[in-house]
C-alpha positions in Angstrom: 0.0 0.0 0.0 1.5 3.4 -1.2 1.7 6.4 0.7 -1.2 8.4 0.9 -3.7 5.5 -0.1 -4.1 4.2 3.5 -7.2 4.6 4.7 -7.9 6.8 7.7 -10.8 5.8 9.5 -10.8 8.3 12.2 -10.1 11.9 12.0 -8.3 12.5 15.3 -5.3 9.9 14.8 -4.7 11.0 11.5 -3.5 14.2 12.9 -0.3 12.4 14.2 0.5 11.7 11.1 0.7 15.1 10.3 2.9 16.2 13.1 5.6 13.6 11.4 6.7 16.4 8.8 7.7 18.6 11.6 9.8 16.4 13.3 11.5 14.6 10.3 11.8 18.3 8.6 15.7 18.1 8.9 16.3 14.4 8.7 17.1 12.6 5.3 16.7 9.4 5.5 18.6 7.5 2.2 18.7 4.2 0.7 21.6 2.4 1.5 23.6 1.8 -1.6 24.0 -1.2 -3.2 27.9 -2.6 -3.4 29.3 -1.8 -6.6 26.1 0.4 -7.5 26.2 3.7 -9.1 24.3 6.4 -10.0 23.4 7.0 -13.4 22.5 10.5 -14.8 19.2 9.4 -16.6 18.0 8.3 -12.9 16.0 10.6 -11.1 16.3 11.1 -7.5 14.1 10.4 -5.6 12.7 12.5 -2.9 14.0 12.6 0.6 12.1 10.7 3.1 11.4 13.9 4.7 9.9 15.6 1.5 7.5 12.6 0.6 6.0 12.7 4.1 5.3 16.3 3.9 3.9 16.0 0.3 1.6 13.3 1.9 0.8 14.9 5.3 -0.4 18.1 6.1 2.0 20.1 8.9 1.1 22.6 11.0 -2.1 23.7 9.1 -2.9 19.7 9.1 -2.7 19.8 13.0 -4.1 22.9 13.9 -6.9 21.6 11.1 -7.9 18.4 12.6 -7.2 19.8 16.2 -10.5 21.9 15.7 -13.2 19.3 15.3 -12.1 17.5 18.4 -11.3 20.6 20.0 -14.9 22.0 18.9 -16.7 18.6 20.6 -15.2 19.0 24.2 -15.6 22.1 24.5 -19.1 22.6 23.8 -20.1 19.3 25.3 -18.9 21.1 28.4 -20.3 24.2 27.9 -23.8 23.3 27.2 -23.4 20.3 29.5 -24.6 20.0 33.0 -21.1 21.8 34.1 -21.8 25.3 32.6 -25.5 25.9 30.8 -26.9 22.7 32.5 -28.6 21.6 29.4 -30.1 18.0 29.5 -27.3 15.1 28.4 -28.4 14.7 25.3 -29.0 17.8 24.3 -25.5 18.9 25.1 -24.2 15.9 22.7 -26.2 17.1 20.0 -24.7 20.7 20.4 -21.2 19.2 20.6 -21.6 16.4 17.9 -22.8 19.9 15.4 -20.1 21.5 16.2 -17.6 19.1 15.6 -19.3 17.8 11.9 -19.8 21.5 11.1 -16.0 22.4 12.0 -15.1 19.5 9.8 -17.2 20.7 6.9 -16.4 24.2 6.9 -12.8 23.0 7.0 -13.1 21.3 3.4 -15.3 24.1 1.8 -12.3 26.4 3.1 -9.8 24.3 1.5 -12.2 23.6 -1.8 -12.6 27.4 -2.5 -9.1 28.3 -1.9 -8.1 24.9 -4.7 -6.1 23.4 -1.9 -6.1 19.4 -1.6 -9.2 18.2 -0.1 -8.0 14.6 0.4 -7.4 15.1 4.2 -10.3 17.4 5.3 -12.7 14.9 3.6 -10.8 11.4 5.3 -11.0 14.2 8.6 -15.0 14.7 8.0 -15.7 10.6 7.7 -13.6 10.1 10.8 -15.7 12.8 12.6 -18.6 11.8 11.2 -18.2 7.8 12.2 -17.4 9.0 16.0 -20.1 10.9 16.1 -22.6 8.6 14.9 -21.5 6.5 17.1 -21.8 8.7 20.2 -25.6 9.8 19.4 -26.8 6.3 19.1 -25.2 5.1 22.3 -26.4 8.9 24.0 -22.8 8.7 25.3 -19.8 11.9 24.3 -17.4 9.1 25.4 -18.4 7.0 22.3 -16.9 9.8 20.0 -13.2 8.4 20.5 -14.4 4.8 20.6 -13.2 4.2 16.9 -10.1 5.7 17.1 -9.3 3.8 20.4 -10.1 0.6 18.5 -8.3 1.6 15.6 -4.8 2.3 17.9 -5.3 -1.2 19.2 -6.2 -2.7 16.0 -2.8 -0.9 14.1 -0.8 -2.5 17.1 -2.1 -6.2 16.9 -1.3 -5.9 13.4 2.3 -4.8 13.8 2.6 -7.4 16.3 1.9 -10.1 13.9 3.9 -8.7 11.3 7.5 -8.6 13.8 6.3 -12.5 15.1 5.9 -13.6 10.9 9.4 -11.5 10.4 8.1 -8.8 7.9 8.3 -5.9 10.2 6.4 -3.4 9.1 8.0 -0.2 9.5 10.7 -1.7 7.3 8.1 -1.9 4.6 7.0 1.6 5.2 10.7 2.5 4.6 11.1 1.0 2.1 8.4 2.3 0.1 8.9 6.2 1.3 12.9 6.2 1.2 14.3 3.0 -1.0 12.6 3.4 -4.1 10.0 1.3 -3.8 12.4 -1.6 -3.1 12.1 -4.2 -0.3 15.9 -5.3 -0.2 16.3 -4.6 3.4 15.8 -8.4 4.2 19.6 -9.1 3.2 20.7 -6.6 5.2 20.9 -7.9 8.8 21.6 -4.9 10.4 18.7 -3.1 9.0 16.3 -6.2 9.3 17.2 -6.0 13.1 16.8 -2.7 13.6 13.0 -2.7 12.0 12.4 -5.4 14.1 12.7 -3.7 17.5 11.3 -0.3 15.8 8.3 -2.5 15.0 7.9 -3.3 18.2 8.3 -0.3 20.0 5.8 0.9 17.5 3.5 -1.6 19.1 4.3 -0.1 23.0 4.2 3.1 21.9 0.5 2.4 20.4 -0.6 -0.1 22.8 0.2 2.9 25.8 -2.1 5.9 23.8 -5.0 3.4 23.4 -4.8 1.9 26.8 -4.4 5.0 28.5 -7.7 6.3 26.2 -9.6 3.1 26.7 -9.4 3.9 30.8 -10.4 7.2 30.5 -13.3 5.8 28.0 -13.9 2.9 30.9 -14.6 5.2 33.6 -16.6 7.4 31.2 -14.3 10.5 31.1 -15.1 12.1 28.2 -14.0 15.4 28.4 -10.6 13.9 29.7 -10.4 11.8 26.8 -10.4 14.5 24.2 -8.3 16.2 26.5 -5.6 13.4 26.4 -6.2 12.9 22.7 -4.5 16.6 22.3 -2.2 16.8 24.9 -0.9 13.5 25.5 -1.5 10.8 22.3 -0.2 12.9 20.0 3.0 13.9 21.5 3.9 10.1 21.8 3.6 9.4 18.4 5.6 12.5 17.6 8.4 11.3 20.1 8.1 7.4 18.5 8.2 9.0 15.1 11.3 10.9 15.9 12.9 8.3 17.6 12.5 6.1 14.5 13.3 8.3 11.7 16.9 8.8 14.0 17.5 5.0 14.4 16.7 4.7 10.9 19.1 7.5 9.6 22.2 6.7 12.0 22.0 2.8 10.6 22.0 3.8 7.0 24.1 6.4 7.0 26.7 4.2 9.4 26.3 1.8 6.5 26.8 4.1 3.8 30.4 5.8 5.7 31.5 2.1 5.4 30.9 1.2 2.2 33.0 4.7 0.9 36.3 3.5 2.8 35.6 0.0 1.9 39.1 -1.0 -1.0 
């Protein structure tokens, strides 16, 4: 699956995507070269790792973006909520769940009159829209970040499986955003190991943002939940993002300085 084809299910995880191009901004992660390969001058480089993420995601405006129809659903559900106007539950929810769809859809007209790339604001809506379904039917604002808890959990079983069959995925991903396309890191045995253990802490970092958002859903804390969803979630996916794209770089590059002085 190429980059940008990945489906998003819910709006508020795909934001941490978008904080990637921040962090990886000054890092370029390369393909390690081939021995004995060479660069020809009818071959096009490709773009740095760095580049393709930000073609794909959406930066700052992509955060700020997707921030506001989460942002838009606690606070009103709290202001119109027993806490502050004292309206009944549901009618609080209903005042919250508009907010947050309409946020969402104002987004994508803004973006559509001004020609800009609609692709994330309408993968942002369907998220949105999916929680909050979700949340009127049950009558519960907790039930808005129920899909994108079970999505967190559902990325890290998946990577789980993928490190116990020994097709780590976040060598895959690599290979797809910064080796051409090319999967040839399984000869490599260096590299293999080190997507292994990325993989997996890929897998703790996930598992600890959706169990620590399942409690909070548990004990019905929904205010904290959008709350942590900001403040919390995504700044561990930005760290783990971080943290990879470095392991990543010093591995190939380390590779790359001993190939040159090789005879």
């Amino acid at each position: 699956m190429t980059p940008g084809h990945e489906p998003r299910h819910v709006a508020h995880e795909s934001v941490e995507e978008r904080l990637a191009e921040d962090i990886v901004e000054e890092l370029d992660l390369h393909p390690v070269p081939e021995p004995g390969a060479a660069a020809t001058d009818e071959e096009e480089p490709l773009p740095s790792m760095s580049e393709q993420i930000a073609e794909q995601l959406g930066g700052v405006r992509g955060l700020i973006e997707s921030s506001v129809p989460v942002l838009a659903f606690v606070v009103l559900n709290v202001l119109f909520g027993e806490s502050v106007l004292g309206l009944e539950k549901r009618s609080a929810l209903l005042w919250a769940i508009v907010g947050s769809v309409g946020s969402a859809v104002a987004i994508g007209l803004v973006r559509l009159a001004r020609k800009q790339p609609v692709r994330h604001a309408v993968n942002g809506l369907f998220g949105i829209a999916v929680g909050a379904y979700l949340a009127w039917r049950t009558g519960e604002a907790k039930d808005f970040y129920l899909p994108g808890i079970l999505l967190t959990f559902g990325q890290a079983g998946v990577l789980l499986l993928s490190v116990a069959f020994r097709k780590p995925l976040i060598g895959y991903a690599w290979g797809i955003m910064a080796n051409k396309g090319r999967q040839d890191w399984f000869g490599n045995a260096r590299l293999f190991r080190t997507f292994q253990w990325l993989t997996l802490l890929w897998v703790a970092s996930l598992s600890l943002r959706a169990g620590i958002q399942y409690y909070l859903w548990a004990i019905g804390e929904a205010n904290a939940l959008g709350i942590v969803r900001i403040l919390v979630s995504w700044p561990i996916y930005a760290a783990t993002f971080a943290f990879t794209a470095w392991a990543i770089h010093r591995v190939t590059s380390a590779q790359r300085a001993g190939e040159a002085v090789a005879p």
